[in-house]
C-alpha positions as CSV (number, residue, x, y, z in Angstrom):
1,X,-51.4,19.4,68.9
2,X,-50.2,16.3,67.6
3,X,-46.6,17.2,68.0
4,X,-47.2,19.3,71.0
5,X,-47.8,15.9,73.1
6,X,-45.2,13.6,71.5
7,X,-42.3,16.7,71.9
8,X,-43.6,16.9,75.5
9,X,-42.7,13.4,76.6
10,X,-39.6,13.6,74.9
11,X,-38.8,16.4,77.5
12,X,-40.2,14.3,80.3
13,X,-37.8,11.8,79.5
14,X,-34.9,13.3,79.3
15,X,-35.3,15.3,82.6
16,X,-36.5,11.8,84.1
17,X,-33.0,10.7,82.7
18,X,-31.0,14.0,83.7
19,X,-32.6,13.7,87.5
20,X,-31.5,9.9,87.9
21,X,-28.6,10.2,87.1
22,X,-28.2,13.2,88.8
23,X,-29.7,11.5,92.0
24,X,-26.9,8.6,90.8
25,X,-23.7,10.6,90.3
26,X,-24.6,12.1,94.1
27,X,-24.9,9.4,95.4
28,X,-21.8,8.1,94.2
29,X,-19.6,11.2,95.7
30,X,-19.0,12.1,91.7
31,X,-17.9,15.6,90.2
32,X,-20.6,18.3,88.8
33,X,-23.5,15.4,90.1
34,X,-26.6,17.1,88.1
35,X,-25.0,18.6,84.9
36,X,-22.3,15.0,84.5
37,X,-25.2,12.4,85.5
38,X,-27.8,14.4,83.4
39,X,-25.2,14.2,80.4
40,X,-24.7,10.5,81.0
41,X,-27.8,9.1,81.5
42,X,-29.2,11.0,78.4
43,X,-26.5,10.1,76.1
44,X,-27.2,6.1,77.2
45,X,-30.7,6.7,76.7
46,X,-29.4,8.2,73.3
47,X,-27.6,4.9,72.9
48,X,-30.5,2.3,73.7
49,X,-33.1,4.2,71.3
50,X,-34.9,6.1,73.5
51,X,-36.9,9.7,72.0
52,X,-34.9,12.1,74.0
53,X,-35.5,16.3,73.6
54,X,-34.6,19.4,75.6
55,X,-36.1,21.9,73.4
56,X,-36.4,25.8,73.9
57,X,-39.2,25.7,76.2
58,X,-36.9,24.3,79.1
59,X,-33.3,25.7,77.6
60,X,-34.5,28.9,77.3
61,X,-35.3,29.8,81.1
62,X,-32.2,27.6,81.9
63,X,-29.7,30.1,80.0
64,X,-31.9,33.1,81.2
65,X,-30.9,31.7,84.5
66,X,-27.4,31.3,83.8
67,X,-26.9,34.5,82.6
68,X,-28.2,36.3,85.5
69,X,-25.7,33.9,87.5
70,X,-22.7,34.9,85.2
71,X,-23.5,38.6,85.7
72,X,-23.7,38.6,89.4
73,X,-20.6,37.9,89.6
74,X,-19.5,41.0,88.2
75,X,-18.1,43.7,90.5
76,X,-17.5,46.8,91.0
77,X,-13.3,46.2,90.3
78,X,-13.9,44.8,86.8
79,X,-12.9,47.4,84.9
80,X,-9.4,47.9,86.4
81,X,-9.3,43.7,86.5
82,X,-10.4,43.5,82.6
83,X,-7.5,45.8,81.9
84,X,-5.2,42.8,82.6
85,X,-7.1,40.3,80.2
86,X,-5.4,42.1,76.8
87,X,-3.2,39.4,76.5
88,X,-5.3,36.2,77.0
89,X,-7.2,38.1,74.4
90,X,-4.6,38.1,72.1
91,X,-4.0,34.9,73.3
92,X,-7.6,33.6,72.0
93,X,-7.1,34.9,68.7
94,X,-4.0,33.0,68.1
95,X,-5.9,29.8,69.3
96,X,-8.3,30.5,67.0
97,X,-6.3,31.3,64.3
98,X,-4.1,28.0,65.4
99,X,-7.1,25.5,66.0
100,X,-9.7,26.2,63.3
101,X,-7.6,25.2,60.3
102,X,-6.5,22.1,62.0
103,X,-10.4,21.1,63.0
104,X,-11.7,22.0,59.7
105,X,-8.9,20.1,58.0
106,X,-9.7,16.8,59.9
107,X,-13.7,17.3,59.5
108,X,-12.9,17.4,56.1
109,X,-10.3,14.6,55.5
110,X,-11.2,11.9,57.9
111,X,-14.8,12.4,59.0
112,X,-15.6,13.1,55.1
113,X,-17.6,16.5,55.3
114,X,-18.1,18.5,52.8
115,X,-16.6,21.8,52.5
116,X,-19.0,23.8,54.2
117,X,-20.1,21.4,56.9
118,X,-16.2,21.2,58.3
119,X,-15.8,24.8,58.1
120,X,-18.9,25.1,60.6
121,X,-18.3,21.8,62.3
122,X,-15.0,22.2,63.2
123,X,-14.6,25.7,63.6
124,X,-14.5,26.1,67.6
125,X,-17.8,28.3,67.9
126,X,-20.5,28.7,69.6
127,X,-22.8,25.0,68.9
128,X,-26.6,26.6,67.9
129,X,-24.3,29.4,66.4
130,X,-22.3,27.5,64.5
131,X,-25.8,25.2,63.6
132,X,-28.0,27.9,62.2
133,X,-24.8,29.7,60.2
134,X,-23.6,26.9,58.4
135,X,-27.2,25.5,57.5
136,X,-28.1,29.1,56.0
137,X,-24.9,28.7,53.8
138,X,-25.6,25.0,52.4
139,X,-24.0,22.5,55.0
140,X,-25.2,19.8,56.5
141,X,-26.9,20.8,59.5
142,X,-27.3,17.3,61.3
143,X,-23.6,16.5,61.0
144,X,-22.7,20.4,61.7
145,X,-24.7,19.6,65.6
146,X,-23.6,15.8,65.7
147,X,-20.1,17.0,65.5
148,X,-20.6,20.0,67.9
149,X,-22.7,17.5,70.4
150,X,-19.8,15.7,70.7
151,X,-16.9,17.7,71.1
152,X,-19.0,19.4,74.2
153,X,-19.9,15.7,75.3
154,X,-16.4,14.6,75.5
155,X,-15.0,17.9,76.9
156,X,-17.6,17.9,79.8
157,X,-16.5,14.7,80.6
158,X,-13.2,15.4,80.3
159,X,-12.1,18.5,81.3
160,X,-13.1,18.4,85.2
161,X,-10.9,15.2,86.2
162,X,-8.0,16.7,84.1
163,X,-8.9,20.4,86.0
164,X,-7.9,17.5,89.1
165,X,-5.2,15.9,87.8
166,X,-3.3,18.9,87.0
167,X,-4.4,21.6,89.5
168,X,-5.2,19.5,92.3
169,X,-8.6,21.9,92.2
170,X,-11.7,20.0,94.5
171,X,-14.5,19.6,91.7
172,X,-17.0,19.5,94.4
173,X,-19.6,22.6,94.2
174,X,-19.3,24.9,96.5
175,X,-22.4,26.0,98.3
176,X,-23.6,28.8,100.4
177,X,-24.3,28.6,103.9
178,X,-28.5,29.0,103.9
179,X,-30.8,26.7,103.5
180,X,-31.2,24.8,99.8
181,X,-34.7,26.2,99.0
182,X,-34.2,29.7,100.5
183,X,-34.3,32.9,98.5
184,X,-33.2,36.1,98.0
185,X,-34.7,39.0,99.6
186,X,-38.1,40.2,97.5
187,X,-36.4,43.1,96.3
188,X,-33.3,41.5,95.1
189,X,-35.5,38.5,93.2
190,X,-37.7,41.2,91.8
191,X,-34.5,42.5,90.1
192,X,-32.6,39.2,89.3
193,X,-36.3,37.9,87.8
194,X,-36.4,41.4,86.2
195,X,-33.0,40.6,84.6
196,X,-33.7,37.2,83.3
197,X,-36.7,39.0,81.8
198,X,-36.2,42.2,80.6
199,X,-33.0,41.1,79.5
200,X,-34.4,38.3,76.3
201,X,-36.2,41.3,75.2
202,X,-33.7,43.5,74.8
203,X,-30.8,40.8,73.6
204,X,-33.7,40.1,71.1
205,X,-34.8,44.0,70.2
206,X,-30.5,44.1,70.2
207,X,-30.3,41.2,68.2
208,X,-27.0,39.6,69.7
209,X,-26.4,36.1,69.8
210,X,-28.1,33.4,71.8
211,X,-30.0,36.5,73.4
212,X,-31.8,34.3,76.4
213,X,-28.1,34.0,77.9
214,X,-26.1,37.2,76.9
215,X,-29.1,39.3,77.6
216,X,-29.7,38.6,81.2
217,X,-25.9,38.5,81.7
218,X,-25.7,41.5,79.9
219,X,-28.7,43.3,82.5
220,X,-27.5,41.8,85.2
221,X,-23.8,42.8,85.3
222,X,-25.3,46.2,84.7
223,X,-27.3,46.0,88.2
224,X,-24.4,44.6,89.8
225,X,-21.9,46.6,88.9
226,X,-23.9,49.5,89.7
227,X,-24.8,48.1,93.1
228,X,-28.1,47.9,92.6
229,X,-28.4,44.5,93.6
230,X,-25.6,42.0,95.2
231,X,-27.8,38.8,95.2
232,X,-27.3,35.8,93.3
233,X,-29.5,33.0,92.3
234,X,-29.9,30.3,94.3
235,X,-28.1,27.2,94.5
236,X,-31.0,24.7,93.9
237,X,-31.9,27.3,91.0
238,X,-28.4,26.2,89.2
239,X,-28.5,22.9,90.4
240,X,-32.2,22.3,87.8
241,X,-29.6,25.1,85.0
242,X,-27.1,21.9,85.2
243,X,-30.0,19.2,84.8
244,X,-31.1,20.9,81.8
245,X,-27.9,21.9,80.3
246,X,-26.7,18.2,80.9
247,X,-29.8,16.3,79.5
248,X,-29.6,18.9,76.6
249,X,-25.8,18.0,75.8
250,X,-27.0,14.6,76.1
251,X,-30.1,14.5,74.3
252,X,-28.9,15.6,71.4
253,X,-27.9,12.4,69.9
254,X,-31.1,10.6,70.1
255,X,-32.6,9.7,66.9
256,X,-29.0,8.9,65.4
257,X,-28.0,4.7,64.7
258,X,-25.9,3.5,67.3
259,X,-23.3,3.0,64.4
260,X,-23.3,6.2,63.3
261,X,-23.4,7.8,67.3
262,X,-20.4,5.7,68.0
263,X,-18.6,6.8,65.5
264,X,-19.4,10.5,65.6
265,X,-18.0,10.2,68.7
266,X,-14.9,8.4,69.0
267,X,-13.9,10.5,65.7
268,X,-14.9,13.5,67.4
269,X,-13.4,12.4,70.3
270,X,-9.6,12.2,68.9
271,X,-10.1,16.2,67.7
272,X,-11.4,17.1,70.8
273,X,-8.9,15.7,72.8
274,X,-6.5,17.3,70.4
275,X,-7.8,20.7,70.4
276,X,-7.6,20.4,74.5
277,X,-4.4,20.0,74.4
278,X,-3.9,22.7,72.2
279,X,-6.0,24.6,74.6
280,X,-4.2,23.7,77.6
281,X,-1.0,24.5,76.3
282,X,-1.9,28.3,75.5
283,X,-3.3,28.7,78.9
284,X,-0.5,27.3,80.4
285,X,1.7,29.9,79.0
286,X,-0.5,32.7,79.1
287,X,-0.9,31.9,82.7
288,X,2.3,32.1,83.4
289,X,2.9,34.9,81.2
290,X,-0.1,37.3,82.6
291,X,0.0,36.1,86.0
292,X,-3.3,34.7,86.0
293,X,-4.8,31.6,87.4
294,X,-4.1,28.3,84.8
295,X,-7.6,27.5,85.9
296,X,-9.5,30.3,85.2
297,X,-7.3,30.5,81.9
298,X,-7.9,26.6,80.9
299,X,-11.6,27.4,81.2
300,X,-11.6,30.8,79.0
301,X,-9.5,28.8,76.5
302,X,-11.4,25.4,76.3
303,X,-13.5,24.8,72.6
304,X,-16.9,23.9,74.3
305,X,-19.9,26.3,74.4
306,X,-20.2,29.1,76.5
307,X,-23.1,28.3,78.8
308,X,-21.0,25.1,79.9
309,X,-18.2,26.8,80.7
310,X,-19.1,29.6,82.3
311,X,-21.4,27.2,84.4
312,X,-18.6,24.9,85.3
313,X,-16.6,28.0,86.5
314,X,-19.3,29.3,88.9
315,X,-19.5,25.6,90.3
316,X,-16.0,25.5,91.1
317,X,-15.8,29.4,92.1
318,X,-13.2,30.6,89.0
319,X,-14.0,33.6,88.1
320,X,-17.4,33.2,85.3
321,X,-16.8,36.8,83.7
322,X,-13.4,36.2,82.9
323,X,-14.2,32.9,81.9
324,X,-17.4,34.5,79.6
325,X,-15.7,37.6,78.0
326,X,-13.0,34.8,76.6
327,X,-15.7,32.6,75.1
328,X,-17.8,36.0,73.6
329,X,-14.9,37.1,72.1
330,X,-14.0,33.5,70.7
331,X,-17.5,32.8,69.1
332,X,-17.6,36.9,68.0
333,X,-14.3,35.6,65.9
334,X,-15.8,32.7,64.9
335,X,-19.1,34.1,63.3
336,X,-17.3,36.9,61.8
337,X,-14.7,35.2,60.1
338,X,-16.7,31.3,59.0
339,X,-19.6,33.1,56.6
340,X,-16.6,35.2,55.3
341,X,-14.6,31.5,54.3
342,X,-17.6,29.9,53.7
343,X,-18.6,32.4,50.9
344,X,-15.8,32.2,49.2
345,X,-16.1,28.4,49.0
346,X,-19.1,28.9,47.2
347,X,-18.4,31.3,44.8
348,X,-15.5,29.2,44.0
349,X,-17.9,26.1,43.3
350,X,-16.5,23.8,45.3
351,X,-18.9,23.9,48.4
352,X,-22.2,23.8,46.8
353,X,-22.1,20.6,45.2
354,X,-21.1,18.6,48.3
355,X,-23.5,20.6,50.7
356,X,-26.5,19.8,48.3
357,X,-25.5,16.1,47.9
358,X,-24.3,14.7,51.0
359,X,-23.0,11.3,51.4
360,X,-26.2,8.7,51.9
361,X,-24.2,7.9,55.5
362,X,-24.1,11.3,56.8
363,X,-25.1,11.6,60.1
């Protein structure tokens, strides 16, 4: 109970935080209001000290959320409109094959991690993912999140006033003509609720990754495209998904010396802003190439986790299934091939050592 109470205020805080500045970036007219204000205000709170948390009991039902929002979107056309993706997804691979290297490379040589932390940290995965893999095969796993934490924090930040600046696109959320509070009709929320459910139980019975948000995505592209159901959550619904999502991105620094957050962050901030170039410049050509919106591509191609993305993309109306097969398929890579390199590190010897001593600064 003692850590039941202490954990709880941490989440009061940051959701205090995330609705501010929520309340703050609406007020001041600025893009993606309650998942950019949350981020901000949680990551100054992160700065000034303050016990920050998001933990699984409010994530959890957020992703569920988002899944269900991600599926809905699917219709009944997807099949014939998937059989025009071959090429971005030969496109992602070559990203992946193209950025990894580069990232692991810079973790390693400028940031100072050891083997198996920059393999994991730099690797463009998914961030609990990447977390959970690398720890279970010696790295670091604070400066495996820190370095994750902050790629997402500057891409979020980024990537909507560069969508702008290059694509003119009007980074104000769309929303539906009914009433903010309203819902759908009992029968369509019995099935969207019955998605968000049923679908953590069977992404967990399944065991596929991050089951609360590929599960109810999974289920509920199943009742769409089926017509079963054409309803969607609401927009206030995804409006709390961004608080959470934000104050989580956010959050995730507290605890760390303002030192060691500062740098973390500009030095993650020079390979982020690296690999978004990188990023950009594959979807630029595969748009052009496939005939597909640079958009919709930029987002599928962009290093940040997949929950993010795909919820930018249904805020801004691109297309989230294209946007979520890309990132599955990109993190599916990723876990497949990192253990693989990372076991081979530490059969040669050279990974164990620095994983079980890391340097007395590491973050």
């Amino acid at each position: 109970m003692g850590g039941t109470l202490p954990g709880t205020y941490a989440n009061l805080r940051a959701i205090a935080l995330g609705v501010v500045g929520g309340f703050v970036f609406a007020a001041a007219n600025l893009p993606l209001p309650w998942l950019l204000g949350a981020l901000t205000f949680n990551l100054a709170g992160s700065f000034v000290g303050l016990r920050l948390s998001v933990d699984t009991r409010l994530r959890n039902p957020a992703l569920s959320v988002l899944g269900v929002a991600i599926g809905s979107s699917l219709t009944p056309d997807f099949i014939t409109r998937a059989q025009d993706w071959w090429l971005t997804f030969v496109g992602i691979a070559a990203f992946v094959a193209t950025a990894t290297p580069l990232a692991v490379v810079y973790c390693r040589k400028v940031m100072g991690f050891d083997p198996i932390s920059a393999i994991f940290a730099g690797a463009p995965g998914g961030l609990s993912e990447m977390i959970f893999t690398g720890a279970a095969l010696g790295g670091d796993a604070r400066r495996i999140a820190l370095a994750h934490a902050a790629r997402l924090v500057v891409i979020l930040l980024l990537l909507p006033p560069a969508m702008k600046f290059f694509s003119g696109l009007e980074l104000v959320a769309a929303r539906p003509g009914f009433s903010p509070w309203s819902l759908p009709p009992p029968f369509d929320a019995s099935v969207l609720l019955a998605c968000a459910l049923l679908g953590v139980v069977l992404g967990r019975l399944l065991k596929i990754p991050n089951p609360f948000l590929l599960g109810p995505l999974f289920l509920s592209a199943a009742t769409h495209l089926l017509a079963i159901t054409n309803a969607t959550p609401p927009a206030w619904l995804l409006d709390i998904v961004q608080l959470v999502v934000g104050a989580y991105v956010g959050a995730q620094f507290a605890g760390t010396r303002v030192r060691d957050l500062a740098r973390n962050l500009a030095m993650s901030s020079v390979l982020t802003v690296t690999l978004l170039g990188l990023a950009s410049l594959f979807a630029w050509v595969l748009s052009r190439v496939a005939g597909l919106p640079l958009n919709a591509v930029l987002l599928a191609f962009v290093p940040g986790g997949i929950a993010e993305m795909c919820l930018i993309a249904i805020l801004l109306h691109i297309d989230p299934i294209f946007v979520a097969a890309h990132h599955i398929f990109r993190v599916l890579l990723i876990l497949l091939a990192s253990p693989l390199i990372a076991r081979k590190l530490r059969n040669k010897g050279r990974g164990v050592r620095g994983a079980a001593a890391p340097r007395r600064d590491s973050l």
